[in-house]
Structures are given as structure tokens and as C-alpha cells.
TORKOL-4160 file (C-alpha; in steps of 0.2 Angstrom, whole numbers, padded with zeros to 4 digits, m for minus):
245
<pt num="1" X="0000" Y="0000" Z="0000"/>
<pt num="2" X="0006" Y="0017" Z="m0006"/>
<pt num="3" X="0011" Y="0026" Z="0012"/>
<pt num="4" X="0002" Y="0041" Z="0005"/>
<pt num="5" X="m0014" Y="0034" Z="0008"/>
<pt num="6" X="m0011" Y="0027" Z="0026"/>
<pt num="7" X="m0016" Y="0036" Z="0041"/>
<pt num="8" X="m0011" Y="0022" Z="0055"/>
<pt num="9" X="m0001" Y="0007" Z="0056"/>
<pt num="10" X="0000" Y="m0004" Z="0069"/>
<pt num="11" X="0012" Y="m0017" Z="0069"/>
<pt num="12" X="0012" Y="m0031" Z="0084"/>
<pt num="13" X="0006" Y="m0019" Z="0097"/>
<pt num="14" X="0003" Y="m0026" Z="0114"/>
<pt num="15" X="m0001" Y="m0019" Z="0128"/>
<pt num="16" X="0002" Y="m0027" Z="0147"/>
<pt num="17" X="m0001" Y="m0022" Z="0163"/>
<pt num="18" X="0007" Y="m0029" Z="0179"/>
<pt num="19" X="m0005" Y="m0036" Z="0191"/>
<pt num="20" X="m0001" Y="m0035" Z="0212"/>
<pt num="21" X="m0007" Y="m0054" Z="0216"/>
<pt num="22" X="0000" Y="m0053" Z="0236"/>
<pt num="23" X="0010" Y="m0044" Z="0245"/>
<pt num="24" X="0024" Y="m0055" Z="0237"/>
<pt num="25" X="0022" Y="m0060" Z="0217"/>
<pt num="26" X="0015" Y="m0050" Z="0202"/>
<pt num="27" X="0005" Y="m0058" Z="0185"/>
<pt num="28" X="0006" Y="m0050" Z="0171"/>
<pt num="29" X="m0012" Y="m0047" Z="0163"/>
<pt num="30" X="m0009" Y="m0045" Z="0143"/>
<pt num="31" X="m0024" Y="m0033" Z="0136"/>
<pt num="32" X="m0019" Y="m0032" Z="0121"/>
<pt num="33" X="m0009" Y="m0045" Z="0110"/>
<pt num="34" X="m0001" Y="m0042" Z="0093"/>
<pt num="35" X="m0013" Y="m0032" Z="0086"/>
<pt num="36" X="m0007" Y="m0027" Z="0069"/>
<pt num="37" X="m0019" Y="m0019" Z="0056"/>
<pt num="38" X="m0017" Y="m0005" Z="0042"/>
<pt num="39" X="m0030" Y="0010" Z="0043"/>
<pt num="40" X="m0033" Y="0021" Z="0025"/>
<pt num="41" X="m0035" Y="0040" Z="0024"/>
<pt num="42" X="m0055" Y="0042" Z="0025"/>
<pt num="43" X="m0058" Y="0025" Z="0030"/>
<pt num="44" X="m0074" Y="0024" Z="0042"/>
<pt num="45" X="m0067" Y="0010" Z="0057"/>
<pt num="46" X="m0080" Y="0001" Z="0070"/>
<pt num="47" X="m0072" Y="m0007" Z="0085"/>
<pt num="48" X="m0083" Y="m0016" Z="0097"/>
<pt num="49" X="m0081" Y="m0026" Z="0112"/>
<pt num="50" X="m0088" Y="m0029" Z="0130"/>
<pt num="51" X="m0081" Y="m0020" Z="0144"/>
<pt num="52" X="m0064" Y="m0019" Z="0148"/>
<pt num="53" X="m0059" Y="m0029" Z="0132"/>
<pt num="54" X="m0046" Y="m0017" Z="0129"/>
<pt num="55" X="m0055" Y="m0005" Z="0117"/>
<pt num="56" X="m0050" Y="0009" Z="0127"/>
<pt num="57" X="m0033" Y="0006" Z="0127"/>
<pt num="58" X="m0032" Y="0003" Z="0110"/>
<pt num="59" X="m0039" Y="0020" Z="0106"/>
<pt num="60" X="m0027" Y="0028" Z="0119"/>
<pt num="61" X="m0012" Y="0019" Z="0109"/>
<pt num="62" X="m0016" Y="0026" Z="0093"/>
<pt num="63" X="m0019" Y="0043" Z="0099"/>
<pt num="64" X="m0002" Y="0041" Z="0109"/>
<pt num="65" X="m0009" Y="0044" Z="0126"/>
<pt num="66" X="0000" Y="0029" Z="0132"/>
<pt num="67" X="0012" Y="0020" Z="0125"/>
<pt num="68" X="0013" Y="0001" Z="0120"/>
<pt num="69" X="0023" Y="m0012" Z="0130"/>
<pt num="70" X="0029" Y="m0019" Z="0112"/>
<pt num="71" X="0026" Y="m0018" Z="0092"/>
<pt num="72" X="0026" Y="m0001" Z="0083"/>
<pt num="73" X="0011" Y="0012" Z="0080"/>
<pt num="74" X="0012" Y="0027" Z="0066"/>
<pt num="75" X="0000" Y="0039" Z="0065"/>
<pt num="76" X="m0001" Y="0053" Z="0048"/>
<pt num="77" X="m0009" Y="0068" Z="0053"/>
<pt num="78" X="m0017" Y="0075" Z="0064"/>
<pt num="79" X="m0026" Y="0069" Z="0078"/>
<pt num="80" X="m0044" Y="0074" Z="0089"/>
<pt num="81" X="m0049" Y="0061" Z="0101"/>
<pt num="82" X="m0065" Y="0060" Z="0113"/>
<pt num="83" X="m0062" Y="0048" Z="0122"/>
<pt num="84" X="m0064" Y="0053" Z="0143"/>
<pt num="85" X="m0076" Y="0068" Z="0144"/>
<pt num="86" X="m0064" Y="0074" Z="0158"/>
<pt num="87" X="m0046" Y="0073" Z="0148"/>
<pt num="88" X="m0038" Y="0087" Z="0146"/>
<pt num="89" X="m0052" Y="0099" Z="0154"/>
<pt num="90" X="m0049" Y="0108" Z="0169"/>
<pt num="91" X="m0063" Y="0107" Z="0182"/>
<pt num="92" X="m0059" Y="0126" Z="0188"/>
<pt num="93" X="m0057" Y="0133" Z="0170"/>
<pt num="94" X="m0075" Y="0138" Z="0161"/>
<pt num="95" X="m0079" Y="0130" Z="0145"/>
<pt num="96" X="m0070" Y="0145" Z="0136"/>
<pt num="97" X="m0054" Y="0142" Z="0142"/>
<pt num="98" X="m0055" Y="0124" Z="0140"/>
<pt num="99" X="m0061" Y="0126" Z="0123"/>
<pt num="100" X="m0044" Y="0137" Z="0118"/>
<pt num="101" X="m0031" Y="0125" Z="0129"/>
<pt num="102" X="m0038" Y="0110" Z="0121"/>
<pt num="103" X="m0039" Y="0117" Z="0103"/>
<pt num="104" X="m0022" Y="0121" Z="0104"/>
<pt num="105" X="m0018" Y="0103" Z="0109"/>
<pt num="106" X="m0025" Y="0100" Z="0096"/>
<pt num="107" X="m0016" Y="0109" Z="0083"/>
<pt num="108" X="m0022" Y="0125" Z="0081"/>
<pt num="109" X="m0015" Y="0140" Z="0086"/>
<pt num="110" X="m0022" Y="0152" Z="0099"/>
<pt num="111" X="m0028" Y="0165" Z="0086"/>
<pt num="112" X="m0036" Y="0152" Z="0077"/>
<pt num="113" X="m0044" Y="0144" Z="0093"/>
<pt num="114" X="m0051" Y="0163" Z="0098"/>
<pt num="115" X="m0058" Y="0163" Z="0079"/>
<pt num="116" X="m0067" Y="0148" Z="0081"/>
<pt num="117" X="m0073" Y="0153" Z="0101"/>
<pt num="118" X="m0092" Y="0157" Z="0092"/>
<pt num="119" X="m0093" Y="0141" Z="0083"/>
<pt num="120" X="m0089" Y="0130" Z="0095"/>
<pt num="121" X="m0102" Y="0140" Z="0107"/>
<pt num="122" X="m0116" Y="0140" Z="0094"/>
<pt num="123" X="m0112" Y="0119" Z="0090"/>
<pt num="124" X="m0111" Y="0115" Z="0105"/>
<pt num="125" X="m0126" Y="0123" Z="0111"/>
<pt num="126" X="m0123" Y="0125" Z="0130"/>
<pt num="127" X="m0127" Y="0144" Z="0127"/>
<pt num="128" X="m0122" Y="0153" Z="0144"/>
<pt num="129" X="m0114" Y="0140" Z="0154"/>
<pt num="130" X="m0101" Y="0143" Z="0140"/>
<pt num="131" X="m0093" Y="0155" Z="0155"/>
<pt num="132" X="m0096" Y="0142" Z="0168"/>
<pt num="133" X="m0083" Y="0133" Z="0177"/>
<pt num="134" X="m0080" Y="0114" Z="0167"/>
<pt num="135" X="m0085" Y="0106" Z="0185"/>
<pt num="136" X="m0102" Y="0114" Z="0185"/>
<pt num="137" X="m0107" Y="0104" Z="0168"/>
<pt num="138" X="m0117" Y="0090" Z="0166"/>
<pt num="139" X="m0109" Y="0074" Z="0158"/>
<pt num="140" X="m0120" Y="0078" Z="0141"/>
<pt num="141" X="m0114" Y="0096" Z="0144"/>
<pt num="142" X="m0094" Y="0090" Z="0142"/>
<pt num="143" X="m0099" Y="0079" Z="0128"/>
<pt num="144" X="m0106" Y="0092" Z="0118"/>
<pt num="145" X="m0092" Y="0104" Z="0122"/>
<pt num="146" X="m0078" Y="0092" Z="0118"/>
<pt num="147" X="m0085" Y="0086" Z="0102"/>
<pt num="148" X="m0087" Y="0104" Z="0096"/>
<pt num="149" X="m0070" Y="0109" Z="0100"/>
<pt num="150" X="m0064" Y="0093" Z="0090"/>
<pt num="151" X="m0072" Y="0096" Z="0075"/>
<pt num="152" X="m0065" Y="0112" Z="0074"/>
<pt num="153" X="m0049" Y="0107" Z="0076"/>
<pt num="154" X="m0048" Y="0104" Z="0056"/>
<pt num="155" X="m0040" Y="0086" Z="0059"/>
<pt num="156" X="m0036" Y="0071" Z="0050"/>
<pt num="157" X="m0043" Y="0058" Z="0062"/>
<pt num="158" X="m0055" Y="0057" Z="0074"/>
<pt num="159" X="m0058" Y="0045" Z="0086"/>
<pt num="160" X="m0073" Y="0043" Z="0097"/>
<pt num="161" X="m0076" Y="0030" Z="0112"/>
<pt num="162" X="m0093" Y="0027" Z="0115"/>
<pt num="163" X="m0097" Y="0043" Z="0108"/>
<pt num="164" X="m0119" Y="0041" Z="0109"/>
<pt num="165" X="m0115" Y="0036" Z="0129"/>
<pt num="166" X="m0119" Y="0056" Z="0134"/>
<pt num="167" X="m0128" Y="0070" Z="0126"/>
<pt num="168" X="m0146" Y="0069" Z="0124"/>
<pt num="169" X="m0156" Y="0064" Z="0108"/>
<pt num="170" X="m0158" Y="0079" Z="0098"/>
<pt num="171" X="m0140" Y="0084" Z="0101"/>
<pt num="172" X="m0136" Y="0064" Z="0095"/>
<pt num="173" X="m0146" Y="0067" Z="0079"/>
<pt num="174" X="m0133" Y="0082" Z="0078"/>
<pt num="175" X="m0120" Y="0074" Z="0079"/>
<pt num="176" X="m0125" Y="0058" Z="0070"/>
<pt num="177" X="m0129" Y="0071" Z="0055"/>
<pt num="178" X="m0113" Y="0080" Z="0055"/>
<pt num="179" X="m0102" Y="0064" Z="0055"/>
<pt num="180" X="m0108" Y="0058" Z="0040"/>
<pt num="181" X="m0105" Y="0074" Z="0031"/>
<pt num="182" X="m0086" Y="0077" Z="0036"/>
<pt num="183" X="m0084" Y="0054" Z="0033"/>
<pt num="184" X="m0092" Y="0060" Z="0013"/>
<pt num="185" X="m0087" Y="0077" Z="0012"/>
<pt num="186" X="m0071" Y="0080" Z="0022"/>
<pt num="187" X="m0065" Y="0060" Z="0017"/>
<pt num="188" X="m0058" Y="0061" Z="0038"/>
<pt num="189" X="m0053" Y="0045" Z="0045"/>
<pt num="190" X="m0066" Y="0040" Z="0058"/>
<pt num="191" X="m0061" Y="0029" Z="0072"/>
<pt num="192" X="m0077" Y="0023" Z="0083"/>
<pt num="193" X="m0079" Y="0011" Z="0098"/>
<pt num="194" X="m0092" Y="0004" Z="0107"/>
<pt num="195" X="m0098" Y="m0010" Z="0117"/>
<pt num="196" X="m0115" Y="m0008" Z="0108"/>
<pt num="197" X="m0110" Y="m0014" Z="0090"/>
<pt num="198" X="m0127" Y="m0006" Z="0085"/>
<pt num="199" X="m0118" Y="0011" Z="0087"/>
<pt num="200" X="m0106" Y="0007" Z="0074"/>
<pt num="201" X="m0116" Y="0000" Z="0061"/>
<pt num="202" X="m0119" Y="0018" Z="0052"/>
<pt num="203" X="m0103" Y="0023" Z="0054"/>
<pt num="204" X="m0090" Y="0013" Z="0049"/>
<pt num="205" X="m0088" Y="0001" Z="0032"/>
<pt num="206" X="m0074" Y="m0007" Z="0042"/>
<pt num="207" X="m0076" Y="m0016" Z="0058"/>
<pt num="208" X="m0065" Y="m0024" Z="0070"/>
<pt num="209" X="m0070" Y="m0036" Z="0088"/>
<pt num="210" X="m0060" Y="m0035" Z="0102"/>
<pt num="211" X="m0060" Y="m0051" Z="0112"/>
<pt num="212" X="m0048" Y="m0060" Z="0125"/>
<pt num="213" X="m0033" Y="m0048" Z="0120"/>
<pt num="214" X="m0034" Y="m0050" Z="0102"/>
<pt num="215" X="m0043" Y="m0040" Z="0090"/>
<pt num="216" X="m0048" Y="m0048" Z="0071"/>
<pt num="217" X="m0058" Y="m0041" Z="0059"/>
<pt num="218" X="m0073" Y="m0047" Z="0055"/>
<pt num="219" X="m0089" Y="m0044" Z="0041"/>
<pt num="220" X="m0105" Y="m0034" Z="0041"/>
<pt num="221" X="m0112" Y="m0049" Z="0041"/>
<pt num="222" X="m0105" Y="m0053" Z="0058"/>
<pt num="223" X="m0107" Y="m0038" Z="0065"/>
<pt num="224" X="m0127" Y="m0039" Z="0060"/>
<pt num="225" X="m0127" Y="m0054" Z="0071"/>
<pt num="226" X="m0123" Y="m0047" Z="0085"/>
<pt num="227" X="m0133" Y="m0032" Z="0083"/>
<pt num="228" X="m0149" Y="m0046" Z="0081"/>
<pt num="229" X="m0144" Y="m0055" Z="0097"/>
<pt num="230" X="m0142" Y="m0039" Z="0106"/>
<pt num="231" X="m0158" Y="m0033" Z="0102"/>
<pt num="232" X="m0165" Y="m0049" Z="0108"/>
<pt num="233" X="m0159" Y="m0046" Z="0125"/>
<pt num="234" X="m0166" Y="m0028" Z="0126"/>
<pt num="235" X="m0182" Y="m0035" Z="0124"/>
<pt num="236" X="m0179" Y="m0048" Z="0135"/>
<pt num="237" X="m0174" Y="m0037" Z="0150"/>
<pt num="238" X="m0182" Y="m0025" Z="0147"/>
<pt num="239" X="m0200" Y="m0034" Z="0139"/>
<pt num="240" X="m0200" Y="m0021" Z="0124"/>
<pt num="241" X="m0213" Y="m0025" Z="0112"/>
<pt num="242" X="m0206" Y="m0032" Z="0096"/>
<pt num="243" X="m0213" Y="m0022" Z="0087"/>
<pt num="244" X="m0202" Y="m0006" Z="0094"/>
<pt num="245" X="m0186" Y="m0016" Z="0091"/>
């Protein structure tokens, strides 16, 4: 493959942590093992996998928030990542200042982040507590604030964890909508992970399952399964009338 058209590599990554068994031994716990796949520029990826599989970390690897314990990770271009709301936001700065810190770490410079200051507001739709203090904000308040200083970052790749787990429906719809636009429009590599494969399903043309420390990649097909199965349960537990689901 041309490198010109790759936006990340990952060769062999694995990722281990060291585990306290007593007050005497250690075990080492392996997340992820030899994970080696090849993402294209404007390629739309799904990851899924139950929680704690190591999705997470995977993501944090790639955006180079940690580091793995072995293999070799390249990344072309730039970077936005939502992954924990409260990354990178500082509880006793309003959502103004966070917006121009994390802009700049982003990529921007400070000019460009003070350009973009009304944008982000009017995105993001969280009108006068834009001057509030981060800590005052509701979780579906910092999900919409950090998703609208991201997209204005101008990256390359985006990735989002579990991206529908706050905001409510409309401002869902919102971003549902405007993903799909910069994925055709903007041809932005999309990175998406969720423990809910049905989150994926419109999002990515690619899809990967994390399972046991290893991750493969699997078809639509597969991923449809799942997404059946799951609905299955919803109605199960929760004695949904099929004909909602």
C-alpha cells in the first residue's frame, strides 16, 4: 500500500499491565496482544467489544496517550480524540478556556482557537454556561463541548469512544448528522468504539472485535449478528414490544 494513503499502522502492538497478586508475586495481565492492522485516509473504522476488552486502550495507543509495551504504532496527521469527557479539561477553567487549551492541543494555534470561540459555542449549544466553570457541567454538557472543540480542530482523524454514551437525543441526531457529512465530504478517518455494535453499524464500512486480548476483523455480516442478538436481549430485559425493536 502506497504510504500516502495510510493514516495508521499498527504493527504487533501489545499492551500489558502488571498485576499485584499478594503482598509477594506480580502476574502480568496482557490486554492487548499483537494487534497489527493498516488504517486508509478516510476510511470509516468500528471497533466493538464488552467492557474492559481493551478498546480503550487501544484507542489511547493510537492517539499516543499511552504508550505500548511492544510492536510499533504510526500515525499521519493530525489527531482529535473524545475519548474521557474529563481529559484534558480543567474542572476550575470555564468551558471557554478549556475550549482554547484543548484546541491548541489540538493543533491549532491560539488565534485560530479565539476565531473559532463562536462556533464551538453555537455547536455546541450550551449557550451561557459557556462561562461556567467545566466542573459545574453535566456529563451531556462536556460531551457536547468536547465534540465541538474537536471538529473544529480541522484534523485528520477522529476518534470517538462510546461517543452516543452522553448528550441527549436531539444533540445525538446532531452529531450523527454532521459525522456523516465530514466521513463524505471531508473524506476524515473515523475511528469509533463501542460496546454496543449497533452504534457502529452507520458509521464505519470497516469493523474490528476486540475479544480476549486479540482484535480480528470481522464482516457486516457478523457484525449484524450481533446487533440481532443484542436486540434480543433488550427485549428480554427490558419486555420491549417487538414491534419497537
Amino acid at each position: 500500500m502506497n504510504k500516502s494513503n495510510i493514516a495508521i499502522k499498527l504493527d504487533q502492538v501489545s499492551k500489558h499491565y502488571t498485576q499485584k497478586r499478594n503482598r509477594l508475586t506480580n502476574s502480568d495481565h496482557a490486554v492487548l496482544e499483537n494487534v497489527s492492522f493498516t488504517i486508509r485516509r478516510g476510511e470509516k473504522i468500528g471497533i466493538y467489544g464488552t467492557n474492559g476488552a481493551g478498546k480503550t486502550t487501544l484507542l489511547k495507543i493510537i492517539a499516543g496517550v499511552t504508550h505500548p509495551s511492544n510492536g510499533q504504532v504510526e500515525v499521519f496527521g493530525k489527531i482529535a480524540t473524545i475519548m474521557d469527557l474529563e481529559s484534558g479539561f480543567h474542572p476550575d477553567m470555564t468551558g471557554r478556556d478549556n475550549v482554547l487549551v484543548n484546541a491548541v492541543l489540538w493543533g491549532m494555534t491560539l488565534n485560530q482557537a479565539k476565531s473559532k470561540l463562536s462556533s464551538i459555542k453555537d455547536f455546541s449549544g450550551i449557550k451561557e454556561s459557556f462561562e461556567n466553570k467545566f466542573f459545574t457541567y453535566s456529563s451531556g454538557m462536556k460531551f457536547r463541548l468536547a465534540f465541538a472543540t474537536a471538529i473544529a480542530s480541522d484534523c485528520d482523524i477522529i476518534i470517538l469512544d462510546e461517543v452516543f454514551a452522553s448528550g441527549d437525543l436531539n444533540f445525538q441526531a446532531k452529531v450523527a448528522s454532521y459525522l456523516s457529512r465530514i466521513q463524505t465530504d471531508k473524506k476524515i478517518t473515523t475511528i469509533m468504539c463501542s460496546h454496543v455494535p449497533a452504534m457502529i453499524w452507520k458509521f464505519a464500512s470497516t469493523y474490528y472485535h476486540i475479544h480476549s486480548s486479540r482484535v480480528k476483523k470481522i464482516p457486516r455480516t457478523q457484525l449484524e449478528i450481533s446487533i440481532n442478538k443484542e436486540a434480543k436481549k433488550w427485549k428480554d430485559i427490558y419486555a420491549i414490544n417487538r414491534d419497537i425493536l
